[in-house]
C-alpha positions, 0 to 999 in steps of 0.5 A: 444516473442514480445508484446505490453504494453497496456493501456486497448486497447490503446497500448504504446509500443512494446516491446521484452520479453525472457521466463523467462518473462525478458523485452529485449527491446523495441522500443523508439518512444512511441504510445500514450506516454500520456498513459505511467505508470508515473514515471522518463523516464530519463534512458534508461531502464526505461520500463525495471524498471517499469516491474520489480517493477511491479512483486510480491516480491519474499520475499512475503509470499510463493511466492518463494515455489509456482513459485518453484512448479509451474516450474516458474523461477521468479516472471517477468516469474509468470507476463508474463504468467498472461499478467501483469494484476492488480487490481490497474491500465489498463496496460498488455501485449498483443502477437502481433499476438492475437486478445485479448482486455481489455474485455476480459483480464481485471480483473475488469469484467472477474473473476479468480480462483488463491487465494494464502491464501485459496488453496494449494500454491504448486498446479500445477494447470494450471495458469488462468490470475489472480492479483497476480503476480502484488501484492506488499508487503512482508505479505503473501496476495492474491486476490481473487472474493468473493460470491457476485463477490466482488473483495477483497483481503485478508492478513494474518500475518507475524508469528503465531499472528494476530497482523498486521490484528487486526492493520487494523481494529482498523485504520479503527474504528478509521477514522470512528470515526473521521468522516473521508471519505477517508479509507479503511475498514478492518474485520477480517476473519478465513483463514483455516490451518493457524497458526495465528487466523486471517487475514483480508479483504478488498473490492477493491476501484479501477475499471475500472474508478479509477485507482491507482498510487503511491506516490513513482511514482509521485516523482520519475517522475520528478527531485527533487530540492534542498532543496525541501523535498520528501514530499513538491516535492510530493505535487508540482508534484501532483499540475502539474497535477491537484490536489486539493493541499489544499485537498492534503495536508488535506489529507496527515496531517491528516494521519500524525496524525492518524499514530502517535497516532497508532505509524504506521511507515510503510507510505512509497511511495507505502502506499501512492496513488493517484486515477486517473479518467481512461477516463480524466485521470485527478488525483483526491485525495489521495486513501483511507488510507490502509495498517496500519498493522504495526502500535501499535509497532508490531514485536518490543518491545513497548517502555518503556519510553516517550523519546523512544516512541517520537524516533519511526523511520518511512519509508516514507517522513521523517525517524522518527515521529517527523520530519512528524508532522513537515510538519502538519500545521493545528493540529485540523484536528484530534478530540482528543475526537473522537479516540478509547479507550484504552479498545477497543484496549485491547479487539481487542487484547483479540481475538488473543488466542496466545498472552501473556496478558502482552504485550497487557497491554503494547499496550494498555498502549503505545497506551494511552501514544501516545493519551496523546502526541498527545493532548500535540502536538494539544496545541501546544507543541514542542514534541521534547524538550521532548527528548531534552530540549531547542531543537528547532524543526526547 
């Protein structure tokens, strides 16, 4: 079966796919190589890697147990049948011999019925195109068109407790007290026959003007040097392409803050983006902050001891707290005073009817601690002589 990967009605390349949705091959002379995805073209396989990051996880929510009803043999299969479409970019498949578009395909405008969280995932209701065979992640999530034609998405929880979707809320009341510009708002919803009390939602912030790319991407799309760190090699190919760096950089330290007084550890490279205009394609700043979830120490332990919360370990640019706020060089981006109290991150937790009370004194207890640290940071302290005295940060 042979199609041509698009770019809304540009295409790019022509390539060979097997039923089971695996790429084959594809032609090496690119159409309109401007147009590619970005990322590193240095192997011979790169399109073959770029269309298997792009399907969903199997690992995701009830992904495996729908495909398995549904007769799909995988998630690349899943992504074939719904043309490769997303709601975070311009790229799908188009069958040689159809007369298909972008207007007609592009999820943007034409709406689907497909929503993994509020129907029977073990339906075999005929397959429409829809966004979620592009959705990453391991939380159970869908996309889905609300009532006034919003398209959202909606997530849920990793066991029988609202933790991660409370988490999304308290974030963003936390960027709206700073003032900030730049989040994604989060409330809290009922999802019918689930075990926990409640997801969450989002509207999308892309469309068909700004589209998303990933920080994981960007660094991924050109040789890092030596001696230069992820973060800074991130912020000098976000540079070649235009970026306001100074932005950027605001940007990045300010989320580096707001993250260590959540203790959120989960800011690796594809929780990270970057908007792109769709028609100059020029990349404009840093996407609103989103996926904060796994912040306030959940599905771990809440630390008992200052030592351990200054230990906490992080997936993104650097593997722990301390070496981020290493890269922050101007710490009055955040105001100290203008962050959620202790009591308001109590009474979110108070809304789950199945958590013990004793661990949401001790969030919220952690919490305070985080807020206090953070204060010690913003005046200049070297938090990891804390762990170890005499121990220089550098």
């Amino acid at each position: 079966m042979n199609y041509f990967i698009m770019r809304k009605n540009d295409p790019i390349v022509l390539a060979e796919f097997s039923e089971d949705g695996t790429m084959l091959r594809y032609t090496r002379q690119l159409i309109n190589p401007e147009l590619a995805p970005l990322q590193s073209k240095s192997s011979s396989g790169w399109l073959r890697d770029w269309w298997k990051i792009r399907a969903v996880p199997i690992g995701q929510g009830r992904i495996a147990n729908m495909l398995t009803q549904r007769g799909l043999l995988g998630p690349e299969e899943y992504l074939l049948k719904n043309l490769g479409l997303s709601l975070t970019d311009y790229y799908w498949i188009k069958p040689v011999d159809s007369s298909l578009t972008w207007e007609n395909v592009n999820l943007f405008d034409n709406d689907f019925s497909e929503n993994l969280l509020f129907t029977d995932p073990n339906s075999s209701s005929t397959l429409a195109y829809a966004p979620n065979s592009t959705l990453q992640g391991q939380l159970e999530k869908t996309w889905a068109v609300s009532a006034n034609g919003d398209r959202v998405l909606i997530k849920g929880n990793r066991d029988n407790l609202s933790s991660e979707s409370i988490n999304e809320v308290i974030a963003a009341e936390l960027h709206r007290l700073q003032g900030y510009d730049n989040f994604t708002s989060y409330e809290l919803i009922r999802i019918k026959d689930k075990c926990y009390d409640y997801g969450c939602c989002s509207k999308l912030f892309t469309s068909q003007k700004l589209e998303l790319v990933s920080a994981y991407a960007f660094v991924t799309s050109e040789k890092q040097p030596n001696g230069t760190s992820s973060y800074e090699h991130f912020i000098s190919v976000c540079g070649k392409h235009g970026m306001d760096t100074e932005q950027l950089r605001k940007d990045l330290e300010y989320q580096i803050m707001t993250d260590f007084i959540l203790s959120g550890r989960d800011r690796h490279l594809n929780n990270i983006s970057v908007l792109r205009d769709a028609d100059s394609l020029k990349f404009l700043r840093l996407a609103p902050i989103y996926d904060s979830g796994k912040c306030l120490f959940v599905h771990s332990n809440v630390p008992a001891s200052e030592k351990e919360l200054l230990r906490i370990e992080t997936q993104s640019f650097s593997s722990n707290e301390l070496k981020l706020l290493s890269y922050v060089t101007d710490r009055s981006l955040v105001d100290a005073s203008k962050l959620p109290d202790p009591d308001y991150i109590h009474a979110m937790y108070e809304k789950d009817t199945q958590i013990d009370p004793k661990r949401i004194d001790l969030i919220t207890a952690g919490y305070t601690k985080k807020i206090e640290l953070f204060k010690a940071f913003q005046n200049g302290e070297n938090l990891r002589k804390r762990i170890i005295p005499g121990r220089d940060d550098r």
